[in-house]
N, CA, C and O atoms as a Maestro MAE file, in Angstrom:
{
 s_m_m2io_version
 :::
 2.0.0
}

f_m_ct {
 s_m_title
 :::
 protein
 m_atom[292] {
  # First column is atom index #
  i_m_mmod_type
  r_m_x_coord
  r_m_y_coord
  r_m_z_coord
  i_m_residue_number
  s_m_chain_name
  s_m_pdb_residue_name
  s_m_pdb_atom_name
  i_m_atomic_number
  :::
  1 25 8.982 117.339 -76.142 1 A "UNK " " N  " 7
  2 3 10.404 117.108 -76.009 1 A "UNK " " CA " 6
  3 2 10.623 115.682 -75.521 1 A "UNK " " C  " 6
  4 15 10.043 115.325 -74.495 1 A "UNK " " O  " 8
  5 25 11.613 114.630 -76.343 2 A "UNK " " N  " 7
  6 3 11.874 113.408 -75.674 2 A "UNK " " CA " 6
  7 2 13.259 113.635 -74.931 2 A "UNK " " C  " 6
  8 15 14.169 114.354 -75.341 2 A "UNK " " O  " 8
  9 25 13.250 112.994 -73.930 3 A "UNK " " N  " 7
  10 3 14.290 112.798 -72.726 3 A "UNK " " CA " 6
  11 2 15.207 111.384 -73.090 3 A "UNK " " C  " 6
  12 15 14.679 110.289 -72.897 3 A "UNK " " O  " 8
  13 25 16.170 111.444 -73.458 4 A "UNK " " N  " 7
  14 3 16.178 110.130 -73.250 4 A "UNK " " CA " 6
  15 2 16.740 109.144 -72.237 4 A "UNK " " C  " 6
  16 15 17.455 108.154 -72.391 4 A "UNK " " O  " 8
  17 25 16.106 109.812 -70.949 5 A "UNK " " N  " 7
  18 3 15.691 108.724 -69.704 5 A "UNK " " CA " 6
  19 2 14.611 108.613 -69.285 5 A "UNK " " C  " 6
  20 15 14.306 108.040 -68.239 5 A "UNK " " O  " 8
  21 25 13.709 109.279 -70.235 6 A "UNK " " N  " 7
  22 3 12.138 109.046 -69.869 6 A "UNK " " CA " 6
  23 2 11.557 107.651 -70.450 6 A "UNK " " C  " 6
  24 15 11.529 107.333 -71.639 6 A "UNK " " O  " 8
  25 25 10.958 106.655 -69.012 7 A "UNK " " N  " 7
  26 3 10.398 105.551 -69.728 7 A "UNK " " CA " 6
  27 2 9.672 105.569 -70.876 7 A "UNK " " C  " 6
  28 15 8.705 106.328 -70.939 7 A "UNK " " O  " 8
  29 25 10.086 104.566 -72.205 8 A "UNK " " N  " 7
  30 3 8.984 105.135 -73.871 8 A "UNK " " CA " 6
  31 2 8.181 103.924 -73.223 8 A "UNK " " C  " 6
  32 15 7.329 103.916 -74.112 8 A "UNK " " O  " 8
  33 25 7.820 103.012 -72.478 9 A "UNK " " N  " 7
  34 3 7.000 102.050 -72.563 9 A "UNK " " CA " 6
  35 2 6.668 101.344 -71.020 9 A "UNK " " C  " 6
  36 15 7.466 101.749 -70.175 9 A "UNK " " O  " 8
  37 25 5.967 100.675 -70.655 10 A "UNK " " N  " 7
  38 3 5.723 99.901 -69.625 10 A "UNK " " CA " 6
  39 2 5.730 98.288 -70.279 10 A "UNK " " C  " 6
  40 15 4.939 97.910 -71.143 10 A "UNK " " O  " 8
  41 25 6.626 97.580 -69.762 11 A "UNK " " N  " 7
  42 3 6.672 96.264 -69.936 11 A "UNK " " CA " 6
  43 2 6.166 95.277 -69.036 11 A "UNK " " C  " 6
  44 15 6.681 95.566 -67.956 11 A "UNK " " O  " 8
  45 25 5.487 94.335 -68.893 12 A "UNK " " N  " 7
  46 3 5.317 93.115 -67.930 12 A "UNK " " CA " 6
  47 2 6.259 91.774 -68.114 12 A "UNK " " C  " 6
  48 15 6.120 90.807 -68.863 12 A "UNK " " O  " 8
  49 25 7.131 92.049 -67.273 13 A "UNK " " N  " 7
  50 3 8.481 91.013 -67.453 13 A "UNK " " CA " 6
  51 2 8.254 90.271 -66.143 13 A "UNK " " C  " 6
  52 15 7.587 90.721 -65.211 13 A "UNK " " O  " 8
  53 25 8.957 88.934 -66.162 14 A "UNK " " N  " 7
  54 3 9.055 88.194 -65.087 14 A "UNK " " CA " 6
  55 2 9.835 88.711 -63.669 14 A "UNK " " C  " 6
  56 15 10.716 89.570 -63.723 14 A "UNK " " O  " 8
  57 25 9.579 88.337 -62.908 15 A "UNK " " N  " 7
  58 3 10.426 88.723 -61.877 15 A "UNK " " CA " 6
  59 2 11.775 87.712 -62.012 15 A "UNK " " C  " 6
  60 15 12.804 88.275 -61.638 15 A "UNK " " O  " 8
  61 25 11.909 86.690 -62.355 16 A "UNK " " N  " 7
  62 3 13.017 85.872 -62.296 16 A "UNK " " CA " 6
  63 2 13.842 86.766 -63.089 16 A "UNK " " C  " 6
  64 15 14.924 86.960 -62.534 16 A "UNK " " O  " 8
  65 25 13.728 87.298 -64.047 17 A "UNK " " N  " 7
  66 3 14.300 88.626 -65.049 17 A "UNK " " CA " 6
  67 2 15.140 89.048 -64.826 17 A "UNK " " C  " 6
  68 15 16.212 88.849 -65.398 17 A "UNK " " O  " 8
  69 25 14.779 90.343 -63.208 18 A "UNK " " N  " 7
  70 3 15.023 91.134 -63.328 18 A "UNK " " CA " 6
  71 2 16.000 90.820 -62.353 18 A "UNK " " C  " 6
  72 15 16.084 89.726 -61.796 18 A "UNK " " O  " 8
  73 25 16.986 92.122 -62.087 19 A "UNK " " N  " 7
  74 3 17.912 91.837 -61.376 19 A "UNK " " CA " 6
  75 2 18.488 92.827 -60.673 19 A "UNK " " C  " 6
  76 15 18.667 93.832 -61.362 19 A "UNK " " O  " 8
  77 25 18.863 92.924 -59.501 20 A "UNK " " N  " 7
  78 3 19.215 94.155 -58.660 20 A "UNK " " CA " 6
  79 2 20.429 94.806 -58.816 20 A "UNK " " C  " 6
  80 15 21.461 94.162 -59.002 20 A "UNK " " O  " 8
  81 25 20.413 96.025 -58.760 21 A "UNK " " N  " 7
  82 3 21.542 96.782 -59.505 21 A "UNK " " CA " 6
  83 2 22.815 96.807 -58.446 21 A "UNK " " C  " 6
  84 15 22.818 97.697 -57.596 21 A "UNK " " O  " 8
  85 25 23.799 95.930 -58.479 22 A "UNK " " N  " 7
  86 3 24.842 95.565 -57.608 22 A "UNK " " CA " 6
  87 2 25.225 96.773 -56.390 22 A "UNK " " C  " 6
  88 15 25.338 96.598 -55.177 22 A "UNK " " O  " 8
  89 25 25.412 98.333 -57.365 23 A "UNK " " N  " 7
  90 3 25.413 99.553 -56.590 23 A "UNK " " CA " 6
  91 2 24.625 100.292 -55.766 23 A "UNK " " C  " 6
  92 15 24.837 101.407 -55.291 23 A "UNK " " O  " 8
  93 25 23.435 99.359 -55.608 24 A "UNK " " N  " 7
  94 3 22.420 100.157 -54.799 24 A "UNK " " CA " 6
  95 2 22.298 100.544 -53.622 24 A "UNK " " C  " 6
  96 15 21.989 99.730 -52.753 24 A "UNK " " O  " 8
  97 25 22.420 101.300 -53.453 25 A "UNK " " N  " 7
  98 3 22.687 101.901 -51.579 25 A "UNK " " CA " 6
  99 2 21.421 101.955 -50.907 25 A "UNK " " C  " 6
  100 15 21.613 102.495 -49.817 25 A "UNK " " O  " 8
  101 25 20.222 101.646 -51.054 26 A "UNK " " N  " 7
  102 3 19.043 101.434 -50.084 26 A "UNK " " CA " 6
  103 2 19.096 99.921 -49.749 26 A "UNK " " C  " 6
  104 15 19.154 98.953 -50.507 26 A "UNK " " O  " 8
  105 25 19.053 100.013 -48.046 27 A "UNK " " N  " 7
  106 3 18.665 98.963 -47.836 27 A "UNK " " CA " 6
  107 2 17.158 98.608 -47.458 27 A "UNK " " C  " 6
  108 15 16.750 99.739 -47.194 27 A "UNK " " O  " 8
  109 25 16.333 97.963 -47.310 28 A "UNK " " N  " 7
  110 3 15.222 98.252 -46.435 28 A "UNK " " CA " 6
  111 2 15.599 97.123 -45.504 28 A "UNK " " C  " 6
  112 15 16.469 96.273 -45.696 28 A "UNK " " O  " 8
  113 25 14.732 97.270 -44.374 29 A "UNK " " N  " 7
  114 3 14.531 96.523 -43.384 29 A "UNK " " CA " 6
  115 2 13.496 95.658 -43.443 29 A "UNK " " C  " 6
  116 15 12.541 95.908 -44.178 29 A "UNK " " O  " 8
  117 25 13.542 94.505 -42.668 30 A "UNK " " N  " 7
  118 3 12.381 93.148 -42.520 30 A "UNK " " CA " 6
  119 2 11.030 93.930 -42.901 30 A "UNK " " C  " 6
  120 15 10.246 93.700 -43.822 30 A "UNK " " O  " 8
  121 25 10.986 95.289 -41.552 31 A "UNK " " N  " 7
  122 3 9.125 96.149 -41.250 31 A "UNK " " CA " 6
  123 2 9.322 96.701 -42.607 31 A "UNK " " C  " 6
  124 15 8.261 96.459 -43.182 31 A "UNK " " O  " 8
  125 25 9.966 97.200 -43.275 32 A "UNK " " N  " 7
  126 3 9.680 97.826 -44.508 32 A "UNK " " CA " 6
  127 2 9.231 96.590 -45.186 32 A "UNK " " C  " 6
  128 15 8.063 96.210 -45.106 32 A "UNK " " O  " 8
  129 25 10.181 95.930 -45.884 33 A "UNK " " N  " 7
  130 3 9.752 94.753 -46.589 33 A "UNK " " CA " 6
  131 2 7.990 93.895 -46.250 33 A "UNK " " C  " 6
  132 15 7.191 93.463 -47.082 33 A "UNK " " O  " 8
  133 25 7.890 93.912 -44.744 34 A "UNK " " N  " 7
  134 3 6.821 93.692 -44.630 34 A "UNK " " CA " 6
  135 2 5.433 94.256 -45.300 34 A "UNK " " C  " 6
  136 15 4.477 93.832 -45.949 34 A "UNK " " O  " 8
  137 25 5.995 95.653 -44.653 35 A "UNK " " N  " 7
  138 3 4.799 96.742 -45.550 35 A "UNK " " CA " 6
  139 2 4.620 96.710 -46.639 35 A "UNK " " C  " 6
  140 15 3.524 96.680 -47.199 35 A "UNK " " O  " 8
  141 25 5.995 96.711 -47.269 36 A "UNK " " N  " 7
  142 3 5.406 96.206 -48.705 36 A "UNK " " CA " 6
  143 2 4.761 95.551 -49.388 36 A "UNK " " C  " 6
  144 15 3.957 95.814 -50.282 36 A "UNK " " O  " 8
  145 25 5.313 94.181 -48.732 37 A "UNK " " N  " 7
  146 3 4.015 93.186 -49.019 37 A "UNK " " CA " 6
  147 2 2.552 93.506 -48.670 37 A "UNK " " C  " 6
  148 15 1.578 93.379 -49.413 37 A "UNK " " O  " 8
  149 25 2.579 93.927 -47.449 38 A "UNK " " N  " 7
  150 3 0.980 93.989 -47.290 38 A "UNK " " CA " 6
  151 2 0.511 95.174 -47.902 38 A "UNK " " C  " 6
  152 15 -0.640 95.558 -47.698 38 A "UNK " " O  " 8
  153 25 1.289 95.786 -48.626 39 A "UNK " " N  " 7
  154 3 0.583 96.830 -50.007 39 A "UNK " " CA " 6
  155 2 0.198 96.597 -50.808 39 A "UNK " " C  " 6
  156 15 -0.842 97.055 -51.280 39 A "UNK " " O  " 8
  157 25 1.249 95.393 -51.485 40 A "UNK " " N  " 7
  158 3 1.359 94.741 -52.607 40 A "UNK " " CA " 6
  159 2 -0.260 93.735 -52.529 40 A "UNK " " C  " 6
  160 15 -1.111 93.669 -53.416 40 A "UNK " " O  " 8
  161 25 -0.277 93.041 -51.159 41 A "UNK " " N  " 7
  162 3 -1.610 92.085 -51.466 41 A "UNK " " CA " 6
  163 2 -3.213 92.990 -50.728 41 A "UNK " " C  " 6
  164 15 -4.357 92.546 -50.633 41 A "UNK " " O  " 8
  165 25 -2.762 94.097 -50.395 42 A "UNK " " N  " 7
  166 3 -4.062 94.658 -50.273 42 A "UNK " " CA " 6
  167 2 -4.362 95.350 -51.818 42 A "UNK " " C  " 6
  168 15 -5.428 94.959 -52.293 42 A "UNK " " O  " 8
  169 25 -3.691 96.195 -52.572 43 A "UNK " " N  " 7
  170 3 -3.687 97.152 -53.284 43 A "UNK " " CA " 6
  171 2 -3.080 96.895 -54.736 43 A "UNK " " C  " 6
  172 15 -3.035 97.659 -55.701 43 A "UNK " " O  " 8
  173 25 -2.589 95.478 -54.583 44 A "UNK " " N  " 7
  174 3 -1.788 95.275 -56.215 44 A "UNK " " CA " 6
  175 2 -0.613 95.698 -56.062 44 A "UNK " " C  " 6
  176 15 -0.274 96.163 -54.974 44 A "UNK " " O  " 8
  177 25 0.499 95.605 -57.417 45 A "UNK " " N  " 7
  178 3 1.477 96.085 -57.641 45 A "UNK " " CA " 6
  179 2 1.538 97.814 -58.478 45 A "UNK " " C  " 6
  180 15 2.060 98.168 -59.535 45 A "UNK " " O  " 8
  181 25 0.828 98.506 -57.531 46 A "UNK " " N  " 7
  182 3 0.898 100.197 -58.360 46 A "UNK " " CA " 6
  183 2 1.851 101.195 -59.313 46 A "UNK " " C  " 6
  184 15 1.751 102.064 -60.179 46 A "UNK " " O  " 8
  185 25 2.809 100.481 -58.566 47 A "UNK " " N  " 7
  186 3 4.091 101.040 -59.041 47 A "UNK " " CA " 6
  187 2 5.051 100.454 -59.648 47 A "UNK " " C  " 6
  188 15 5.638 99.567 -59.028 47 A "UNK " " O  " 8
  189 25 5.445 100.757 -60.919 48 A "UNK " " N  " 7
  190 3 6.437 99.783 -61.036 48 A "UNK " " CA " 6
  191 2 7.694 99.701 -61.407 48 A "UNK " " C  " 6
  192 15 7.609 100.127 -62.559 48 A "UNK " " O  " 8
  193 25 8.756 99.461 -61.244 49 A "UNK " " N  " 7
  194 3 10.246 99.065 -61.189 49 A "UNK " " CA " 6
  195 2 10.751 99.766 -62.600 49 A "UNK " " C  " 6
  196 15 10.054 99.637 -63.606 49 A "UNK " " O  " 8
  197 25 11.510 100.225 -62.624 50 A "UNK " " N  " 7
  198 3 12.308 100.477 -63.601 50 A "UNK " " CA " 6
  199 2 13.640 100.219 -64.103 50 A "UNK " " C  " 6
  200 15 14.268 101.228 -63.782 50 A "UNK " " O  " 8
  201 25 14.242 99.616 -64.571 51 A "UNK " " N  " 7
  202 3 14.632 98.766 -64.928 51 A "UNK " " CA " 6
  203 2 15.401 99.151 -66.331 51 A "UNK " " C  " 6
  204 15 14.696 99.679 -67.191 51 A "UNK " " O  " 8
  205 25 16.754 98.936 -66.623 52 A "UNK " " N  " 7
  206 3 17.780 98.998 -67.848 52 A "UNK " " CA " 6
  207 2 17.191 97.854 -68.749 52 A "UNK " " C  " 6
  208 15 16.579 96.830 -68.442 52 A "UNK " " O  " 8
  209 25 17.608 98.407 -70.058 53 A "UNK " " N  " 7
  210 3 17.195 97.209 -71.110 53 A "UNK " " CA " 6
  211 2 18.184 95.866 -70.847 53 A "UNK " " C  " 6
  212 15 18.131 95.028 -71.748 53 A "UNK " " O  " 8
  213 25 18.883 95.634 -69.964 54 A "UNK " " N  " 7
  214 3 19.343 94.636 -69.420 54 A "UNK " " CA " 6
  215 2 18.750 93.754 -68.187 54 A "UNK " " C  " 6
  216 15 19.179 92.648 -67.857 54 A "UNK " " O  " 8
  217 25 17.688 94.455 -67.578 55 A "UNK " " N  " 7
  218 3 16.880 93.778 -66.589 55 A "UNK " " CA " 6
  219 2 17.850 94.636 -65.465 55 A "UNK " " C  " 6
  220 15 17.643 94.261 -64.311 55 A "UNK " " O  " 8
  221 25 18.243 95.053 -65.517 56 A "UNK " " N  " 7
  222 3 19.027 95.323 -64.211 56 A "UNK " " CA " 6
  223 2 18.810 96.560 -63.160 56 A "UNK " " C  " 6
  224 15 19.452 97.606 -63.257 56 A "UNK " " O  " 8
  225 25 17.866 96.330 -62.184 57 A "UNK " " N  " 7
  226 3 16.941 97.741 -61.789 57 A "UNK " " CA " 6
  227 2 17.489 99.072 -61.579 57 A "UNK " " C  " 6
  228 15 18.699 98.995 -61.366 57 A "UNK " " O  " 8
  229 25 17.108 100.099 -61.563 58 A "UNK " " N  " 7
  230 3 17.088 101.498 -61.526 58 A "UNK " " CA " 6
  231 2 16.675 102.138 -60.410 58 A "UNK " " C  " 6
  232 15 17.348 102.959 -59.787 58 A "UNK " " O  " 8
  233 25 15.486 101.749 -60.123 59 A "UNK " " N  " 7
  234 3 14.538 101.833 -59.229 59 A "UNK " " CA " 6
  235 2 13.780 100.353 -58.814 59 A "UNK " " C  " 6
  236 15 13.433 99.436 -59.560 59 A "UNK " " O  " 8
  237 25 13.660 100.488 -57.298 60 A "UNK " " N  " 7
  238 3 12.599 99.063 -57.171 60 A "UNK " " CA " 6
  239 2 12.586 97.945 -56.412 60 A "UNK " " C  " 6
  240 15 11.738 97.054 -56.352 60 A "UNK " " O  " 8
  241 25 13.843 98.112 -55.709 61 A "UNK " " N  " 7
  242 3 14.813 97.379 -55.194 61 A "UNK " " CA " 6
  243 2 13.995 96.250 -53.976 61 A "UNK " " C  " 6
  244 15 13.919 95.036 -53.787 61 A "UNK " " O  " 8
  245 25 13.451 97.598 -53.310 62 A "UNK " " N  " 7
  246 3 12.011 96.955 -52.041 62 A "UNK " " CA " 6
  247 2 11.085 96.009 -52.939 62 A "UNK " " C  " 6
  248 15 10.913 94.795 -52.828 62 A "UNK " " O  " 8
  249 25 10.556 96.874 -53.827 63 A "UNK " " N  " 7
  250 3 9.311 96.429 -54.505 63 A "UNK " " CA " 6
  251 2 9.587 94.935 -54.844 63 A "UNK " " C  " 6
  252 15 8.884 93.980 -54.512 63 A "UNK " " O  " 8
  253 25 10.607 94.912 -55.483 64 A "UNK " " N  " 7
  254 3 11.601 93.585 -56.141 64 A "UNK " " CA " 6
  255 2 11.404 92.405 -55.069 64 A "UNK " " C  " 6
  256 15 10.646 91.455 -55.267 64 A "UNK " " O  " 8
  257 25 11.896 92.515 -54.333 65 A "UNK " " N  " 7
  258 3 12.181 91.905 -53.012 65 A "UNK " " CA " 6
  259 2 11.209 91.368 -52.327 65 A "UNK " " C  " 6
  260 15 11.180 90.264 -51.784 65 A "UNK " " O  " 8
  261 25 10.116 92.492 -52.387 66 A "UNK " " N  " 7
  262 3 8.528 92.146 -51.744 66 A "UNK " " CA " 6
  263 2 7.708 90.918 -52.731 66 A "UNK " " C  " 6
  264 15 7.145 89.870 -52.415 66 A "UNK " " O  " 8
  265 25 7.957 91.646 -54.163 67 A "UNK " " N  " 7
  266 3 7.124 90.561 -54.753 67 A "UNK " " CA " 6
  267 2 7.250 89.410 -54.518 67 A "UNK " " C  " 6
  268 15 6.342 88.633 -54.223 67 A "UNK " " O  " 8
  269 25 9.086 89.025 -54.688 68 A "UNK " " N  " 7
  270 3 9.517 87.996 -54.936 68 A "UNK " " CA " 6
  271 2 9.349 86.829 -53.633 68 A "UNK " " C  " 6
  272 15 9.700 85.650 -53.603 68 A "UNK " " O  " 8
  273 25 8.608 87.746 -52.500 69 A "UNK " " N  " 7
  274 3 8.354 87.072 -51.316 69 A "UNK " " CA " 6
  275 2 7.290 86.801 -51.151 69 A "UNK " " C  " 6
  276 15 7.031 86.092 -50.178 69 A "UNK " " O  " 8
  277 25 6.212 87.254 -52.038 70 A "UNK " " N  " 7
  278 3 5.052 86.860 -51.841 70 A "UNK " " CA " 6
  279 2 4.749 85.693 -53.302 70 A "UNK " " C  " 6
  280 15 3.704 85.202 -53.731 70 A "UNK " " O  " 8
  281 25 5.740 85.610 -53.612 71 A "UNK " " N  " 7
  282 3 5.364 84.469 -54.908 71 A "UNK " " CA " 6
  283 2 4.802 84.826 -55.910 71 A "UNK " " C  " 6
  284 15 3.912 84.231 -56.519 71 A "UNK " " O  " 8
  285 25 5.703 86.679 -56.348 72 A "UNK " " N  " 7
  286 3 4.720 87.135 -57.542 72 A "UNK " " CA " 6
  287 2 5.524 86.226 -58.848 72 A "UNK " " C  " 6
  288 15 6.616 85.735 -58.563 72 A "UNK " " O  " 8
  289 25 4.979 86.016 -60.244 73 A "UNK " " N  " 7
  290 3 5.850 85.745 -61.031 73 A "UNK " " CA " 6
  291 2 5.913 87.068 -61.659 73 A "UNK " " C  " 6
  292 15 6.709 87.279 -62.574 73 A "UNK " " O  " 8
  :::
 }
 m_bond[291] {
  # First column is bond index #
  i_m_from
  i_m_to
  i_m_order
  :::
  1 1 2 1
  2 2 3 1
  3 3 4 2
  4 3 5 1
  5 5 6 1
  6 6 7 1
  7 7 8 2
  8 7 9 1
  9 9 10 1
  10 10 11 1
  11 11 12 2
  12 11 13 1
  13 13 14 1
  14 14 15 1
  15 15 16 2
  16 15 17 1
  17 17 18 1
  18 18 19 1
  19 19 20 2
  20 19 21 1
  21 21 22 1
  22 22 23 1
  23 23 24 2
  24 23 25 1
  25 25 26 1
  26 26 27 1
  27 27 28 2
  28 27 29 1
  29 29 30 1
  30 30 31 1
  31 31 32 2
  32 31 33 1
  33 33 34 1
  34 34 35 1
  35 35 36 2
  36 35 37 1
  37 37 38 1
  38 38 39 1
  39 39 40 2
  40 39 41 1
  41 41 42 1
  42 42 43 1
  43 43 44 2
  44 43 45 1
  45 45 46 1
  46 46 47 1
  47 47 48 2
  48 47 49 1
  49 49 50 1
  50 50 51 1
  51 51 52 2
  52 51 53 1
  53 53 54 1
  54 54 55 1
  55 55 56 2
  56 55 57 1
  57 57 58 1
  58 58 59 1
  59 59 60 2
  60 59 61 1
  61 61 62 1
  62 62 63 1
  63 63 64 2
  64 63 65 1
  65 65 66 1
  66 66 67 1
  67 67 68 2
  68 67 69 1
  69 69 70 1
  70 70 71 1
  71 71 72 2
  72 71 73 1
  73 73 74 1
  74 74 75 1
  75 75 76 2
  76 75 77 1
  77 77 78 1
  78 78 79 1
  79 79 80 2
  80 79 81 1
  81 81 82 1
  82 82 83 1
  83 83 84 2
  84 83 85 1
  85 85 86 1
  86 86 87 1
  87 87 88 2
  88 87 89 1
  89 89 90 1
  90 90 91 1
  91 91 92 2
  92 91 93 1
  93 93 94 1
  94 94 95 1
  95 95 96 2
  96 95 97 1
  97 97 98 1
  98 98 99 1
  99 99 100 2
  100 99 101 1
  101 101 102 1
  102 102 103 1
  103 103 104 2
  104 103 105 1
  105 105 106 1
  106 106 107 1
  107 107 108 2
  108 107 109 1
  109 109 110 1
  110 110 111 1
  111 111 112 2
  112 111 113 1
  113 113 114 1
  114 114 115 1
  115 115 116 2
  116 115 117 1
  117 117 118 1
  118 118 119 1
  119 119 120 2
  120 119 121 1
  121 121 122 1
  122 122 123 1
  123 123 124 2
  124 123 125 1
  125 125 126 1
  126 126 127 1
  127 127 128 2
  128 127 129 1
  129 129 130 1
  130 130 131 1
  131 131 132 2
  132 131 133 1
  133 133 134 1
  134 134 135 1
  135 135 136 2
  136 135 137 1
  137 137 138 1
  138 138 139 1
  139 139 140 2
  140 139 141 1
  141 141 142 1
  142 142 143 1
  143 143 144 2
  144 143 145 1
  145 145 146 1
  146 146 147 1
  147 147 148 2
  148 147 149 1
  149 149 150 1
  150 150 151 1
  151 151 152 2
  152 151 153 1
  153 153 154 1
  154 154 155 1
  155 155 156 2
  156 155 157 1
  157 157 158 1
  158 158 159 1
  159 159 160 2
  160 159 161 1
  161 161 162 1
  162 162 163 1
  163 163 164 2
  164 163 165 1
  165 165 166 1
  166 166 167 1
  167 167 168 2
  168 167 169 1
  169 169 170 1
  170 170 171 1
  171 171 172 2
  172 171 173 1
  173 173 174 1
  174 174 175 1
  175 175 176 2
  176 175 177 1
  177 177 178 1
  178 178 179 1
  179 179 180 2
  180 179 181 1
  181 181 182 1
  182 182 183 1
  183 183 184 2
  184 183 185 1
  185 185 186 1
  186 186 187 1
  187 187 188 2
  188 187 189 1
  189 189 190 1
  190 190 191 1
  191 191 192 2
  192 191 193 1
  193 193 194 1
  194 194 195 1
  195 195 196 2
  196 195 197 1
  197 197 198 1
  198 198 199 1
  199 199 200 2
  200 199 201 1
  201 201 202 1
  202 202 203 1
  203 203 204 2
  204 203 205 1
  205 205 206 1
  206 206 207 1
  207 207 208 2
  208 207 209 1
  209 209 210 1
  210 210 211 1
  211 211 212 2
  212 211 213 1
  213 213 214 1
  214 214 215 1
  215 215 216 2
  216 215 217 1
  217 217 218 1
  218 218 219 1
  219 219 220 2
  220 219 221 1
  221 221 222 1
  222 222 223 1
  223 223 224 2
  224 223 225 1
  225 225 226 1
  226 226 227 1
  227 227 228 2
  228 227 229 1
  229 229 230 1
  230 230 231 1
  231 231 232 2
  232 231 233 1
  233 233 234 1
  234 234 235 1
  235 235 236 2
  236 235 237 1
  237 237 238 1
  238 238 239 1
  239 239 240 2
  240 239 241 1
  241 241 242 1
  242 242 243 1
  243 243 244 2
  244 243 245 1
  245 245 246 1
  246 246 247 1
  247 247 248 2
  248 247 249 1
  249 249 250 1
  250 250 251 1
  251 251 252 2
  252 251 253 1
  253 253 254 1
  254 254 255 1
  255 255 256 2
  256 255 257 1
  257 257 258 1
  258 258 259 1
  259 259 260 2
  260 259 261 1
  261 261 262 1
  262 262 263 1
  263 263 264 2
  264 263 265 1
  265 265 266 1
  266 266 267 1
  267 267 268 2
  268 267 269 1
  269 269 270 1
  270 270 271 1
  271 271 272 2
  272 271 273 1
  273 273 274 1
  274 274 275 1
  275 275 276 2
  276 275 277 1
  277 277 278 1
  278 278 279 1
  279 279 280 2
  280 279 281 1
  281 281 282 1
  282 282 283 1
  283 283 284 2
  284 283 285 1
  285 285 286 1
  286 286 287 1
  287 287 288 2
  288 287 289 1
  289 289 290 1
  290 290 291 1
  291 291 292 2
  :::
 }
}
């Protein structure tokens, strides 16, 4: 059965790209954001963002944020 909100693909897009979804109600905090990063550079990027065919995220918002602080492209 196809869904059609089930991701059909995984893309590797830039982070300059993508873009945070204006309505998003999570905030994280500095210690979150921190953690993230130090997930991100112990463990890679595991998880990843999801995102409208407009770049405009779904999910990811931390993740987004973290990369973009550690100088992912």
């Amino acid at each position: 059965m196809t869904l059609p909100w089930v991701a059909a693909k995984i893309l590797l897009r830039p982070v300059a790209e993508l873009r945070p979804h204006a309505g998003n109600a999570r905030v994280h905090t500095a210690e979150q954001l921190e953690q993230i990063k130090a997930s991100m550079l112990a463990f890679g990027f595991t998880n990843p963002l999801l995102v409208d065919e407009d770049g405009v995220l779904i999910a990811g918002h931390g993740r987004l944020e973290a990369a973009s602080r550690i100088g992912m492209r």
